[in-house]
C-alpha positions in Angstrom: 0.0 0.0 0.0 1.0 3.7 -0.7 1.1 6.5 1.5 0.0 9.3 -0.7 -0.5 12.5 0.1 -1.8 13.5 -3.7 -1.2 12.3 -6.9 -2.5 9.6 -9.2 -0.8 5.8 -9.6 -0.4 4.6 -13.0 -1.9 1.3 -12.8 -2.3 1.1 -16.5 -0.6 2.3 -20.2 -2.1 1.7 -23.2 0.9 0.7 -26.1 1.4 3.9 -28.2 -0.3 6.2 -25.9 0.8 9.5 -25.0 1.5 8.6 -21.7 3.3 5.1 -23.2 5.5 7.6 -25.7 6.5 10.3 -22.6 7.9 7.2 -20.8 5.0 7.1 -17.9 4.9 3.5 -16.4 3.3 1.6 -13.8 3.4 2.8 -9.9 4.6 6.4 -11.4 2.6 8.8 -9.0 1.4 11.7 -11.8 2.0 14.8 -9.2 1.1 17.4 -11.7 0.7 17.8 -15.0 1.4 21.0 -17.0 1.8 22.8 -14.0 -1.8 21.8 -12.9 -1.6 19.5 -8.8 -3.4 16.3 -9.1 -4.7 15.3 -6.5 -7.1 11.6 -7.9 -7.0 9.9 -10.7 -10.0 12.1 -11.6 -8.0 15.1 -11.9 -5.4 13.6 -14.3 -8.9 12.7 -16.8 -10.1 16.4 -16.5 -6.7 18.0 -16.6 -6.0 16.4 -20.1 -9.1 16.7 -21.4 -8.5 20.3 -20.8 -5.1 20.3 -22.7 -6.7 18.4 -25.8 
């Protein structure tokens, strides 16, 4: 178990993703993204969605 204080776990990468291609793997904790916190994994789906 991880002790967390924000961020998101990667517990899955699609092949050729953007997140595959940046070099994101499994158990990275996404802290912020484009100077945007995360906080849940929630966060990381609105926060790109924004960016798109």
């Amino acid at each position: 178990k991880l002790n967390l204080s924000g961020g998101a776990v990667v517990v899955q990468i699609m092949n050729d993703s953007p997140a595959d291609r940046a070099g994101i793997q499994l158990m990275d904790v996404i802290t912020e993204i484009s100077g945007t916190k995360i906080n849940s994994p929630e966060e990381v789906v609105s926060t790109v969605k924004k960016i798109r």
